[in-house]
N, C-alpha and C positions, 0 to 999 in steps of 0.2 A: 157343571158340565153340561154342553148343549149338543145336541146332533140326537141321530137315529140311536134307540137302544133296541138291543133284542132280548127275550123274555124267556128264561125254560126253567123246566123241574126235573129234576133227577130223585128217583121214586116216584110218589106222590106227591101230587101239588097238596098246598093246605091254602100260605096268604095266597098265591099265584093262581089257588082254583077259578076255572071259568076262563082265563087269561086265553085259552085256546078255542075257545069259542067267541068271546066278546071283546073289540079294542078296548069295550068301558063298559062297567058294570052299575048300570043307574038303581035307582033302588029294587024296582022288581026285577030284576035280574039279580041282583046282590040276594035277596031274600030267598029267592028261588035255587042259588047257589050255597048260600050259607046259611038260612033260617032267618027266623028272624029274631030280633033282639031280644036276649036273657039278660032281667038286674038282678044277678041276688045280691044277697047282703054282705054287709064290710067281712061279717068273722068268715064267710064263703070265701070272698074274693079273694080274702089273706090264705084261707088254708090253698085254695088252687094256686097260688101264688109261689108258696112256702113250697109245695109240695113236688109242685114242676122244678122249682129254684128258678124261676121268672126272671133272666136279668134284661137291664137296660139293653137295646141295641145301637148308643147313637157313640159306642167305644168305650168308655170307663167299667161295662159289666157290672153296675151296681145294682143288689138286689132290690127288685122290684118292690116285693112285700115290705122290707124295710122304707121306702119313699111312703109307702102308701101307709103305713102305722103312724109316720114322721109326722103325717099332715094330718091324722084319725087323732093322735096328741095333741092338735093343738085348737080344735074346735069344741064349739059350744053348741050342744042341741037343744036347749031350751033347760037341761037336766042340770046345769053344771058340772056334768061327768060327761067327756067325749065317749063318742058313739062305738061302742065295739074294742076289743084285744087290743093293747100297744106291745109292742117290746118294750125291756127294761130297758131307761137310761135314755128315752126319749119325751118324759114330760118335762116343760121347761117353761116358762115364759107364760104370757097370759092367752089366756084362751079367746078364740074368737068365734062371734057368729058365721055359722057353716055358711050362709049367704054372700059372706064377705071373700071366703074361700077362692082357691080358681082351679080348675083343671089347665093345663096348658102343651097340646101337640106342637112340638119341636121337629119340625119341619122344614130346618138349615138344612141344605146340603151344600155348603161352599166349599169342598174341598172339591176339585176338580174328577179326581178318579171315582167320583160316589155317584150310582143314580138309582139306587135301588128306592131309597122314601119317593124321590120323584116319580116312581113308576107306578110304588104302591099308591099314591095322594092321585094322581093321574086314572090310574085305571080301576082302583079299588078303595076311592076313597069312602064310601060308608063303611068296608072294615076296620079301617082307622077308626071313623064317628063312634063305629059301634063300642070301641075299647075304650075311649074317653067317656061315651055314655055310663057304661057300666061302670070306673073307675068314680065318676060324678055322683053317680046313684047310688053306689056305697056309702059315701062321702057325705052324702046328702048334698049335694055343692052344685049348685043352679049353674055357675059362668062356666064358659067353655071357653078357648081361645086357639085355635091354630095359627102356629106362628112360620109362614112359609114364603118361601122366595118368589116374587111375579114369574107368572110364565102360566104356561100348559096345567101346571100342577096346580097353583093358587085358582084359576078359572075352573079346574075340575072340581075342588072342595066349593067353594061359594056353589055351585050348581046343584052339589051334594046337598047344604045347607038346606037350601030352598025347598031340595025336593022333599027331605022330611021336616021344614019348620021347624030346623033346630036355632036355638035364640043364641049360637056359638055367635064369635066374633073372627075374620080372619085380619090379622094382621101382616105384613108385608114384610120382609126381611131383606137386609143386605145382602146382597152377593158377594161376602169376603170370607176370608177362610176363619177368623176369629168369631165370626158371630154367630155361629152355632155354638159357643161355647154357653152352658145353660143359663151364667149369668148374664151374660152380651143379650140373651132371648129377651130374660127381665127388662132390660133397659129397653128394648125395644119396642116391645110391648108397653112398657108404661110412656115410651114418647121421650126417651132419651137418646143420645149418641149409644146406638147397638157396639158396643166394643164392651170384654169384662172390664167388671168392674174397680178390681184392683186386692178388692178385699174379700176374701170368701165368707159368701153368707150363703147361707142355707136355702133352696127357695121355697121349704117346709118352712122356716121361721118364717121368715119376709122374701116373698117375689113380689108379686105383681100387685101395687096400690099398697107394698109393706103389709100383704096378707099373706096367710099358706096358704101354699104353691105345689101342687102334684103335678112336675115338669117331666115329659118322658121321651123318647125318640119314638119317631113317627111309625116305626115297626114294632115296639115296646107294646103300642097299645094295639097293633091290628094282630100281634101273637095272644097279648090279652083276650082278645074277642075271640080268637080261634080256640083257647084254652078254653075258657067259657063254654064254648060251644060243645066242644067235644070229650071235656072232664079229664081231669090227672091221668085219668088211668090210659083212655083211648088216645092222648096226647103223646104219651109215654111211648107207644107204640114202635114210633121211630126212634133214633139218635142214638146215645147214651144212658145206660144209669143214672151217671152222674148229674149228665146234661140231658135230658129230652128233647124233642122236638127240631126243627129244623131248621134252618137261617136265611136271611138272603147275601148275597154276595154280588160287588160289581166285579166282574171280575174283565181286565184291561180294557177298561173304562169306556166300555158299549156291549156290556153282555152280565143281563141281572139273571143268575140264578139261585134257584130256590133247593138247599140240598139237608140231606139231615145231618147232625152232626154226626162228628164221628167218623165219615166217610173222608179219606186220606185226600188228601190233596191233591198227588196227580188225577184221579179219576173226576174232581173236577175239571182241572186242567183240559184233560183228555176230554171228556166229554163237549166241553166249549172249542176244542180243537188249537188249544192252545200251548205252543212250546214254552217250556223255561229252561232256554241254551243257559243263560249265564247267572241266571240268579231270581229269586220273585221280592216284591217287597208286600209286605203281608197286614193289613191290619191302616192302609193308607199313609200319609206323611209327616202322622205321628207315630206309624209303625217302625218295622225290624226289617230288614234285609237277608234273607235267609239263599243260603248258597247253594249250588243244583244238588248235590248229596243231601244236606240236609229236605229239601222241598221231595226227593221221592221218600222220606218216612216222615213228614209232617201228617198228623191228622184235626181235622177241622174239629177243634175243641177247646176248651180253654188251658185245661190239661194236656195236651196233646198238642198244642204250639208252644207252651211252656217247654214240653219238653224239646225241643229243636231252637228254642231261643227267639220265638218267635210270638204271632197273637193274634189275635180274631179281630177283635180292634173293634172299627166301624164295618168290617165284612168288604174290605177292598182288596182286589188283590190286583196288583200289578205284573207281569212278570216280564223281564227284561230280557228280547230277544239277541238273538247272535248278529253279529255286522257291526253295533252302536259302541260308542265308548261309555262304558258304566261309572268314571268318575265323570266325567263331563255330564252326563244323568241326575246326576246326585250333584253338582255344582250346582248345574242350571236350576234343581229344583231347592236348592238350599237359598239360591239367592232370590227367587219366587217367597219362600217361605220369610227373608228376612224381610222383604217390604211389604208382607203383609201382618205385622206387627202392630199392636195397638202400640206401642212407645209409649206404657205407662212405666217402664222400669229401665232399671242398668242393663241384666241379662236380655234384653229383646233389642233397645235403643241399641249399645256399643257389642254386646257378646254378640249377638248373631252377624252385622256384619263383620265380624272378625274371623266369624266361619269363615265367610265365604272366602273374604282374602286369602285363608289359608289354606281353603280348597283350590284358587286359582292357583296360588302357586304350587301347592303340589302338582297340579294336572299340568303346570307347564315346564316341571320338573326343577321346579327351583326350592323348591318346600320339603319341610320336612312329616313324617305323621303328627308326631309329637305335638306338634306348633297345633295343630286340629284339632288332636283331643286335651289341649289344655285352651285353646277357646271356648272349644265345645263344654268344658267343664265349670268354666266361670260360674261364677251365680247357678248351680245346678239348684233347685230346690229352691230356688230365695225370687220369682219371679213371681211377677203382679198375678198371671194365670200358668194355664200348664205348654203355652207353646213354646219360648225355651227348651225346656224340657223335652216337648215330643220333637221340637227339630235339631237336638242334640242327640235323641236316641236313634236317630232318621240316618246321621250322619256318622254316628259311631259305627255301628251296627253294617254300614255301606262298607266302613272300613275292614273290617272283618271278613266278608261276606266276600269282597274285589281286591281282597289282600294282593292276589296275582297280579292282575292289572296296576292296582295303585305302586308295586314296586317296578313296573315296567317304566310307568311315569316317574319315579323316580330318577331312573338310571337312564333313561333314553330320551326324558322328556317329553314323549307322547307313545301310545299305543300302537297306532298307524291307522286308526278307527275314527270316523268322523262322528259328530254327537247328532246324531237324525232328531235330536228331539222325540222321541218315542215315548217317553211317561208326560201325562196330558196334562195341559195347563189351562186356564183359559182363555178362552177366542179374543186375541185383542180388540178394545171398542173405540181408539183413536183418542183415550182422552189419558193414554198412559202417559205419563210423562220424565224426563231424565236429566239428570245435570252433563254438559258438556262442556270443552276448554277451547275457544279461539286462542291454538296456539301462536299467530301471529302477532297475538296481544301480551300472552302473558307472560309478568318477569318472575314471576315466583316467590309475590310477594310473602304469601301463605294466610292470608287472611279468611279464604274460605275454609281451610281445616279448623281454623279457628270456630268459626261461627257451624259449622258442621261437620264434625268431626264423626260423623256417623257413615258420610257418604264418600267424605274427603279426607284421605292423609296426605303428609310430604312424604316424597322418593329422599334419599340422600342426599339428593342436591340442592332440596327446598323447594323442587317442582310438585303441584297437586299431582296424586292418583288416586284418581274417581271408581268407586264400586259400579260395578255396573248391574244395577238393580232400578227400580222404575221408585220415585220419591213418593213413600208413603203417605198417607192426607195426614197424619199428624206432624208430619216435618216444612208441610207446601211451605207455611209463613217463614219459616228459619230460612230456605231455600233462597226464594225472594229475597231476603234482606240482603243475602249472602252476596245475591246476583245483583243489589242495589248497590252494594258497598265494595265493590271489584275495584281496586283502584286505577287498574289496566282497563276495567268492563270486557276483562276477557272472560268471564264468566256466562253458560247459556243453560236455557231451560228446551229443550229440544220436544215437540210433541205437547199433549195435553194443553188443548187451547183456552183451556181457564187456568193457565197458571201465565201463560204470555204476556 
């Protein structure tokens, strides 16, 4: 996501503190704002960990203290006994010298509606350092690695770096929506094609250089610092029981706040001045679609969007105003999500575009539901990572959620609502690229559905219909050949001038 963000707290600020006084918080300000740096030790870090229930913030909510025992199992401190408390059922494998270790800030934000890490790495980047710091110094684990996207944010950390003589590395990230995913970071970082990997591995066993790997989302560790700082108890202060402390939120994709949990959903709405006429999507676009009844008793929790059908996710919330058409919303962004697919499997190559096919034709009232949630279900579960899956629950969940609308498109064949494009995408950079048909050329041989059948089917009559989705870089070569072996050469590559 690029443009102007705006920044607030509702209560207390805690990551956001100083945010109203400073665009950036360099180190003596950061000090002066939040102390300065506490290491205690691994069995500390764990119980404040445990004790908060510390989860990830980069969407999957996994317990923090759990990553951090994962990788305390698998090091060697000179003793042959790792350093400090494990959970049961995490020793495994051979142990390594804690030097070999890595700590690793996940600093992806390629989904378009997210800018809250970019805000924090931007304006607050020594709270992040300080969470990795301290995570490391448990650990005993010397490397550091922030893995973040070019721009404003990566120049703010490198700045950071220098000004306290931290020996971290930052490494550069893709701008795609897959490679925030933790094992895409791995390969990244070690100097591979950033796309997952295919096979779930741990990045406690083997991340980076095939050592453990303590990988966390870029708020993970600046809540760690602030936990630290202020102990379970004075943490606790806000939120929940269940859940303490506070969160950040992008909320319709130019407006980061900082709220505690617990507090219902419309009052943040309200507070950001933001309607939800017809529905919000919650949790980003591997979230849930929650309908305007359900969003005035949603509360910001993990419990508390469970119970409304919904999630916390990565802390996005979109909400879908009045005027737009909401399956044309969810088309546009389902066929966004199918090309950006790494195309290591069945369910992301053929099941996603199949979505969308069958979102066009519902939206132009030729389709059925059915035909959508039995694409949408193909391969549920059986995919190389989890994007299938979150852009099936993206799309189910829409259906639910627009049941109204989508039976309007049914029966009428459109709504009477134009699609404004209102849920955010990213800023075109001219090098998108698309397949096209000079119909003056072609007889219908069907050669291209052949050679890409991902992009291209026949109509009934043995003419191509092209998805209209932009050709993902793992399809270019297939494309090309496609576009070499036309036998009309009615075949075109439209746009993307390194595919011409």
């Amino acid at each position: 996501m690029s443009g102007p963000v705006t920044v607030g707290a509702i209560g207390g600020a805690r990551l956001t503190l100083g945010f109203d006084r400073f665009e950036r918080l360099d180190l003596d300000r950061h000090q002066a704002v939040h102390g300065r740096l506490a290491t205690p030790g691994l069995d500390e870090v764990l119980r404040l960990a445990e004790q908060a229930d510390l989860r990830g913030r980069g969407g999957a909510g996994f317990p923090f203290a759990r990553k951090l025992a994962a990788v305390a199992a698998r090091l060697d401190h000179g003793g042959g006994r790792p350093h400090g408390e494990v959970l049961p059922g995490e020793r495994r494998g051979r142990r390594v010298p804690a030097e070999d270790a890595v700590v690793v800030v996940n600093g992806a934000e390629g989904e378009p509606g997210s800018a809250k890490d970019r805000v924090l790495l931007t304006r607050a980047p020594h709270l992040v350092l300080d969470g990795a710091q301290i995570a490391a110094t448990a650990l005993g684990i010397e490397r550091i690695v922030v893995a973040v996207e070019d721009g404003e944010a990566a120049r703010s950390v490198r700045e950071a770096v220098a000004e306290r003589r931290m020996p971290a590395r930052v490494v550069r990230l893709a701008e795609r929506f897959v490679s925030g995913e933790s094992g895409a970071v791995v390969r990244a970082v070690n100097g591979e094609t950033p796309v997952p990997p295919g096979v779930k591995v741990r990045a406690s066993d083997a991340g980076v250089d095939r050592c453990p790997t303590l990988l966390s989302n870029t708020e993970t560790f600046a809540q760690l610092a602030v936990l630290t700082s202020l102990g379970a108890d004075l943490y606790a202060a806000v939120g929940t029981a269940d859940e303490p402390g506070t969160t950040l939120l992008t909320v319709g994709g130019t407006r980061v706040v900082e709220a505690p949990l617990g507090i219902r959903l419309g009052e943040v709405l309200a507070f950001c001045d933001t309607p939800a006429d017809q529905g919000v999507l919650v949790g980003g676009y591997h979230g849930q679609w929650l309908a305007a009844p359900d969003v005035a008793r949603a509360v910001l929790s993990r419990r508390g969007m469970r119970a409304v059908g919904g999630t916390v996710g990565a802390g996005i919330v979109l909400p879908l105003a009045d005027g737009t058409c909401p399956l044309g919303e969810v088309t546009r962004i389902a066929s966004y999500l199918a090309a950006q697919s790494a195309g290591q499997c069945g369910p992301c190559r053929l099941g996603l575009p199949d979505v969308v096919r069958a979102l066009h034709a519902l939206a132009d009232g030729g389709g059925v539901v059915d035909d959508v949630r039995r694409a949408a279900g193909i391969g549920r579960g059986r995919g190389a990572c989890s994007h299938p899956d979150g852009t099936a629950r993206f799309v189910l969940s829409a259906l639910e959620a627009f049941a109204e609308d989508v039976e309007t498109h049914r029966w009428g064949g459109t709504c009477g609502r134009p699609t404004f494009g209102v849920l955010p995408l990213p800023v075109p950079t001219g090098e998108e690229a698309r397949v096209a048909i000079d119909w003056s050329r072609c007889d219908g041989h069907g050669l291209c559905a052949y050679l890409v059948p991902e992009l291209i089917q026949l109509d009934r009559y043995g003419f191509p219909v092209i998805l209209g989705t932009d050709i993902p870089p793992w399809m270019e070569r297939d494309v090309q050949r496609a576009v070499a072996m036309c036998p009309a050469l009615a075949l075109r590559i439209t746009g993307g001038g390194s595919l011409s």
